[in-house]
C-alpha positions as CSV (number, residue, x, y, z in Angstrom):
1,X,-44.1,18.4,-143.6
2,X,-47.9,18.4,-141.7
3,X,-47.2,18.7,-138.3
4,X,-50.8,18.9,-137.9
5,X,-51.9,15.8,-136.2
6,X,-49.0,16.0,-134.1
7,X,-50.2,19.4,-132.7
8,X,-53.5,18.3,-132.6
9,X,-52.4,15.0,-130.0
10,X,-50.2,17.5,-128.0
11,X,-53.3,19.8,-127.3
12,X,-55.2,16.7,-126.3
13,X,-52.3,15.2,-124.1
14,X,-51.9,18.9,-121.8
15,X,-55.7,19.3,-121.7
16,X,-56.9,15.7,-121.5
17,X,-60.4,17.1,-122.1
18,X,-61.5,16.8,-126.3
19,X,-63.8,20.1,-125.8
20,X,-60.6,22.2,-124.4
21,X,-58.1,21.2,-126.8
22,X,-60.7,21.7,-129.4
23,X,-60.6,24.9,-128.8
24,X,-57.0,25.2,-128.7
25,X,-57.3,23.5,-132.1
26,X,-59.7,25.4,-133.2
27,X,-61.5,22.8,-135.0
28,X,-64.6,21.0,-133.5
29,X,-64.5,18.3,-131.1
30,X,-66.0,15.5,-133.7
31,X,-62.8,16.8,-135.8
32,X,-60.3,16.4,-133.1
33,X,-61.8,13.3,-132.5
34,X,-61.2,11.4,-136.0
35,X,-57.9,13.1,-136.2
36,X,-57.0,11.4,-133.2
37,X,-58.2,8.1,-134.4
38,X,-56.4,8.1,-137.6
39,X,-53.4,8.8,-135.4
40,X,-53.8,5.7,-133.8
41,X,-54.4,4.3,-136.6
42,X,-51.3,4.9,-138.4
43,X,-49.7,3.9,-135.3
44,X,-51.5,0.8,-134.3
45,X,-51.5,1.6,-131.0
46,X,-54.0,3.2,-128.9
47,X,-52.5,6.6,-127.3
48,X,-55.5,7.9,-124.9
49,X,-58.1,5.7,-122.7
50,X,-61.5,7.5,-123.1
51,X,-64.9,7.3,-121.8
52,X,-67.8,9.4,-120.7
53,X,-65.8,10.7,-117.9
54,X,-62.1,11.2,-118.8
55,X,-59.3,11.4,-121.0
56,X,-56.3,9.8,-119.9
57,X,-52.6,8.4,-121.4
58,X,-52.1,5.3,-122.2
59,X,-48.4,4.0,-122.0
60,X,-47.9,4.2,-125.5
61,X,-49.2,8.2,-125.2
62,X,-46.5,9.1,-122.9
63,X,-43.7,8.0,-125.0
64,X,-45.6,9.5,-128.1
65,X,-45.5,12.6,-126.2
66,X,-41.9,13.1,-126.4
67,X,-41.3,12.2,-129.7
68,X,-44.2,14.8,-131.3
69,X,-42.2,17.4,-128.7
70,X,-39.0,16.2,-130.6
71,X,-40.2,16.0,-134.1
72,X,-42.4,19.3,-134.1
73,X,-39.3,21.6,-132.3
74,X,-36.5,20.0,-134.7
75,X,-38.8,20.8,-137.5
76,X,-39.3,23.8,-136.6
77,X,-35.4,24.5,-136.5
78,X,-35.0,23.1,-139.6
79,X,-37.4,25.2,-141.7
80,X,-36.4,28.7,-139.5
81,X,-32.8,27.8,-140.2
82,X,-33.4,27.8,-144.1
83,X,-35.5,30.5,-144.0
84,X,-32.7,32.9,-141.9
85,X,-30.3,31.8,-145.2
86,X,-32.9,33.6,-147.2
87,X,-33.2,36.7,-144.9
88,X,-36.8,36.0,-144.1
89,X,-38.4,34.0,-141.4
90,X,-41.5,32.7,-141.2
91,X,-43.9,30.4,-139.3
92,X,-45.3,30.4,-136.2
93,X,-44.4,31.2,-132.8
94,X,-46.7,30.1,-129.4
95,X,-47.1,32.5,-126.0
96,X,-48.5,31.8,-123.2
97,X,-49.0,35.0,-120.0
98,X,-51.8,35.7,-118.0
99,X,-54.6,38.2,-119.2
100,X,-53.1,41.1,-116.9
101,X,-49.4,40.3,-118.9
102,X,-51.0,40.3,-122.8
103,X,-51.7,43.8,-121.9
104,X,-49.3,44.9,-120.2
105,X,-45.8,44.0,-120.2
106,X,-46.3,41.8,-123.2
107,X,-47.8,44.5,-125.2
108,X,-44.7,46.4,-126.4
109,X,-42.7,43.2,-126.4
110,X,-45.1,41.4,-129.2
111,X,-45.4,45.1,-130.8
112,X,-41.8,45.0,-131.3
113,X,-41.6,41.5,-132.9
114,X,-44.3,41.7,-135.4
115,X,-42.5,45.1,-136.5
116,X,-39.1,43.5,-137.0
117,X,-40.5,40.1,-138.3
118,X,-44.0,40.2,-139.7
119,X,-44.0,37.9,-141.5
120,X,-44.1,35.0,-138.5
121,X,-47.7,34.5,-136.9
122,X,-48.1,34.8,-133.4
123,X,-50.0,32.7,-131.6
124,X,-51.4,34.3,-127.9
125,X,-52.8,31.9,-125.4
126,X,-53.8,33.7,-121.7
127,X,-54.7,31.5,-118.2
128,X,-52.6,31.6,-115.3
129,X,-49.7,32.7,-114.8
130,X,-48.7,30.1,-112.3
131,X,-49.4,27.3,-115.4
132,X,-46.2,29.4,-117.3
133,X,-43.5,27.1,-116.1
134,X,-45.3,23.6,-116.6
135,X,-46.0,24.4,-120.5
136,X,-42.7,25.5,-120.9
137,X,-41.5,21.9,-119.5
138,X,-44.2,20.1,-121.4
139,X,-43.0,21.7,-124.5
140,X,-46.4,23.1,-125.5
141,X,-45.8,26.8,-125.4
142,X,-42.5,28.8,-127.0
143,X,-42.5,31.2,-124.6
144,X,-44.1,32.1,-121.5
145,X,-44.3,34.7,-119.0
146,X,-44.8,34.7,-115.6
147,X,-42.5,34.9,-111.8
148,X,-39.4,33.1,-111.7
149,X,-39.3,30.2,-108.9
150,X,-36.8,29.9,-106.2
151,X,-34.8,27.1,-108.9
152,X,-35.5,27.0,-111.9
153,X,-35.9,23.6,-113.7
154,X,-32.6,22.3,-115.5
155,X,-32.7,23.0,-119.4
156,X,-35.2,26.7,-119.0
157,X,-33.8,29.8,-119.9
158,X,-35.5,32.8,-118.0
159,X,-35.4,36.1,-118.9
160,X,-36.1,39.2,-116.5
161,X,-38.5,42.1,-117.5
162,X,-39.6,43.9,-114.8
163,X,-40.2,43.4,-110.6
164,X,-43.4,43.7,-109.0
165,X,-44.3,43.6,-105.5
166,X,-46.9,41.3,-103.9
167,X,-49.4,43.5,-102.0
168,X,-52.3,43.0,-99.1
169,X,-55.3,44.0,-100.6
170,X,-59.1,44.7,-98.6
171,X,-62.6,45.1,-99.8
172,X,-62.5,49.0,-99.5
173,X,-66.1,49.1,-97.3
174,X,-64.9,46.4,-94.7
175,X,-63.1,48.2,-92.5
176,X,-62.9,46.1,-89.6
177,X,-60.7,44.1,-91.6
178,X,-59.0,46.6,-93.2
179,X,-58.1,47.9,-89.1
180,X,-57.2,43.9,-88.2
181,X,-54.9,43.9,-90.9
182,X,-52.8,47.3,-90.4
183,X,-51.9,46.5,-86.8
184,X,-48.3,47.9,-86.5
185,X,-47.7,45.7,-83.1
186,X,-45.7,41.9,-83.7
187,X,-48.3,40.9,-80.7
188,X,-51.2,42.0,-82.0
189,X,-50.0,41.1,-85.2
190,X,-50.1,37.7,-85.0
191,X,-53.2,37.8,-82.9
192,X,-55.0,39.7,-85.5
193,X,-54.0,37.6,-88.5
194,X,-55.1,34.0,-87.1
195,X,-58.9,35.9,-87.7
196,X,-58.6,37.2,-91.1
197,X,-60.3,35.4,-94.2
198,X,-57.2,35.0,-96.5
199,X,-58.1,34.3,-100.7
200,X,-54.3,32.7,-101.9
201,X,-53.5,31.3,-104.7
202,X,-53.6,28.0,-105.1
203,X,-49.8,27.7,-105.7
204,X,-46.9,29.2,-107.6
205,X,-44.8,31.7,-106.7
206,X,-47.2,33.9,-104.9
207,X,-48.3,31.3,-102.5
208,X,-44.9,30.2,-101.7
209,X,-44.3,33.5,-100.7
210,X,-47.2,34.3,-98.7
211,X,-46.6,30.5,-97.1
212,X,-43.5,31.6,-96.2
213,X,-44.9,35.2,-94.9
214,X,-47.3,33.7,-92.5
215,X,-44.5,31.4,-91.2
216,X,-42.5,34.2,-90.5
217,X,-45.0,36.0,-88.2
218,X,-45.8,31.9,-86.6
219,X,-49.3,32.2,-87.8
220,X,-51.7,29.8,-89.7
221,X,-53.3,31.3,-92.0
222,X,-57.7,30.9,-91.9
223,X,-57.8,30.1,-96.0
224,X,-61.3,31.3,-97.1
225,X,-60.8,30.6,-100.7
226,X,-57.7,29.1,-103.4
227,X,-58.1,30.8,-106.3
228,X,-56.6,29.9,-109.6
229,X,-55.8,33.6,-111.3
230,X,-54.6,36.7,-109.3
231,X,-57.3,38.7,-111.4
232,X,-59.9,36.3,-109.6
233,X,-58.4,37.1,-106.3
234,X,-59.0,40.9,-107.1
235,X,-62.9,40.3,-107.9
236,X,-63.4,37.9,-104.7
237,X,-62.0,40.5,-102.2
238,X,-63.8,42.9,-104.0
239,X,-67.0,41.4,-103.0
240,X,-65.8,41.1,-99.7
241,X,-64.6,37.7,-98.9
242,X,-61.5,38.3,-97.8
243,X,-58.5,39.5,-97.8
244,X,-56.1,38.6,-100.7
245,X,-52.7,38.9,-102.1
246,X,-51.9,39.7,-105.5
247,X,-49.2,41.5,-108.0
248,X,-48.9,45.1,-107.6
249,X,-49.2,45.3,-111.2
250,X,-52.4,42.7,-111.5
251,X,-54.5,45.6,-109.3
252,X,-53.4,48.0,-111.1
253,X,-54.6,47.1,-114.1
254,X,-58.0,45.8,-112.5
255,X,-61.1,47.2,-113.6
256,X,-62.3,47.0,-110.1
257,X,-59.3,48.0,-108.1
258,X,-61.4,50.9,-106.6
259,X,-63.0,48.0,-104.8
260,X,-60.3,47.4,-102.5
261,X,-57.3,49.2,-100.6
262,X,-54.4,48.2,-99.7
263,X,-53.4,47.4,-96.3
264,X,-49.8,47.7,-94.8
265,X,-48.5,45.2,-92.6
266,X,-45.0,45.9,-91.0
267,X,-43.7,42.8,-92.4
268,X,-43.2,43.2,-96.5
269,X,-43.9,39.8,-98.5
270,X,-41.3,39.0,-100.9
271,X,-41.2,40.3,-104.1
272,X,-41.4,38.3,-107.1
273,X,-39.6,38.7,-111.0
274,X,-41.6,38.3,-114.0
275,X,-39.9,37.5,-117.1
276,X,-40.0,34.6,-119.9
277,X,-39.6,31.2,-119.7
278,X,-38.5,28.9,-123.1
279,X,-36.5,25.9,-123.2
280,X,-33.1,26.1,-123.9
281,X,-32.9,23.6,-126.9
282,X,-35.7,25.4,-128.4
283,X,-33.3,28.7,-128.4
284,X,-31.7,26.7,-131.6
285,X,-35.1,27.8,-133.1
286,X,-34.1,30.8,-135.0
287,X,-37.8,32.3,-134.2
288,X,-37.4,31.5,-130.2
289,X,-33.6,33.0,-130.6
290,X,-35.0,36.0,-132.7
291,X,-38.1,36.8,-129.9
292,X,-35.5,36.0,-127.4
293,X,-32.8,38.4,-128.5
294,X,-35.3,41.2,-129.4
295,X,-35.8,41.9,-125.6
């Protein structure tokens, strides 16, 4: 069975942009383009509105959406279930983590697997880590990683793997902000923190926290930047923007984490757990299951 096409409209329908899900493809955009068409074909309906500017679903592209979800995941099940009858699976199996993740925690993780099953190709996609969730909802990613919300959605399975703190960090030559920010006092506290430059993410986990921090000591906080990507925070405060907040584990895997320092508030933002995300129907997948149980 060629899943192909269907894979093809899925990459299209998360991205809504030909020249990024081209790339996910990895075919060109021309390519994507009459693949697209004959799928539209076939179906006699039109499932994106396109022009100069944009890429959007039609009706009929929303509804398609759930059935290539469907029909790829079942297939998938199918053809890992006769394979584990044999003793060998095969096949591929998507990932999505942030850059700082691939080579970190998910290092040993994916070592592991490709020992025990090498036979099944990986496929590694990287962005940010707040994006984990949503493409394990949208069914376009296996597994994820990335910091388990306050609920988690109805039908994901998460998965702990370690705990890292979420830290203060200061470009290491601008000490006047470094000084604002270590005030032990509440009073001066809050005075202090009204005048700081803050870089936050623009939302996940990590900003809910820090939201939740600044409530906490009754201040608002003077955003100078949102930044999509904790390593992005890093470089920004490194060139002296701001101050940020960020992953223990992000800075310490930054190339430039001898740009900043860390600064010490009395009050401690919440911690977050990283771990992996996958649907629960797509742990009938013996190569989701076999990942899955392997940690």
């Amino acid at each position: 069975m060629d899943t192909k096409n269907l894979k093809l409209f899925l990459n299209l329908a998360e991205t809504l942009h030909f020249g990024r899900a081209s790339e996910l493809s990895h075919i060109s955009v021309s390519a994507l383009s009459r693949n697209i068409m004959q799928l539209e074909e076939s179906l006699g309906v039109k499932l994106f509105e396109r022009d100069n500017r944009s890429v959007t679903l039609t009706k009929a592209g929303k509804d398609f959406t759930h059935y290539a979800n469907e029909t790829i995941n079942q297939w998938d099940i199918i053809r890992s279930s006769l394979q584990e009858s044999s003793q060998t699976l095969s096949g591929e199996l998507s990932v999505y983590c942030s850059v700082t993740a691939s080579y970190s925690f998910l290092y040993d993780i994916l070592r592991k697997f490709r020992l025990a099953y090498p036979q099944v190709e990986l496929k590694l996609h990287t962005g940010d880590s707040e994006h984990a969730l949503n493409k394990t909802l949208s069914g376009t990613e296996d597994i994820t990683m990335g910091a388990i919300p306050q609920r988690l959605p109805q039908g994901v399975e998460f998965k702990a793997i370690a705990n890292s703190p979420l830290i203060f960090i200061a470009p290491r030559e601008n000490t006047e902000l470094i000084s604002l920010a270590n005030t032990q006092t509440a009073s001066m506290m809050q005075e202090n923190w009204q005048k700081i430059p803050m870089i936050l993410s623009e939302q996940g986990v990590a900003r809910k926290n820090a939201n939740h921090w600044f409530n906490e000591i009754n201040v608002t906080p003077n955003i100078y930047a949102q930044v999509a990507g904790n390593e992005a925070i890093v470089s920004m405060v490194s060139l002296g923007f701001g101050i940020g907040i960020v992953p223990q584990i992000v800075l310490n895997n930054s190339p430039l984490k001898e740009s900043v320092e860390i600064v010490t508030p009395p009050i401690e933002l919440a911690p977050f757990n990283i771990g992996l995300f996958t649907l629960e129907k797509k742990l009938k997948n013996p190569l989701v299951s076999a990942f899955w149980e392997l940690q």
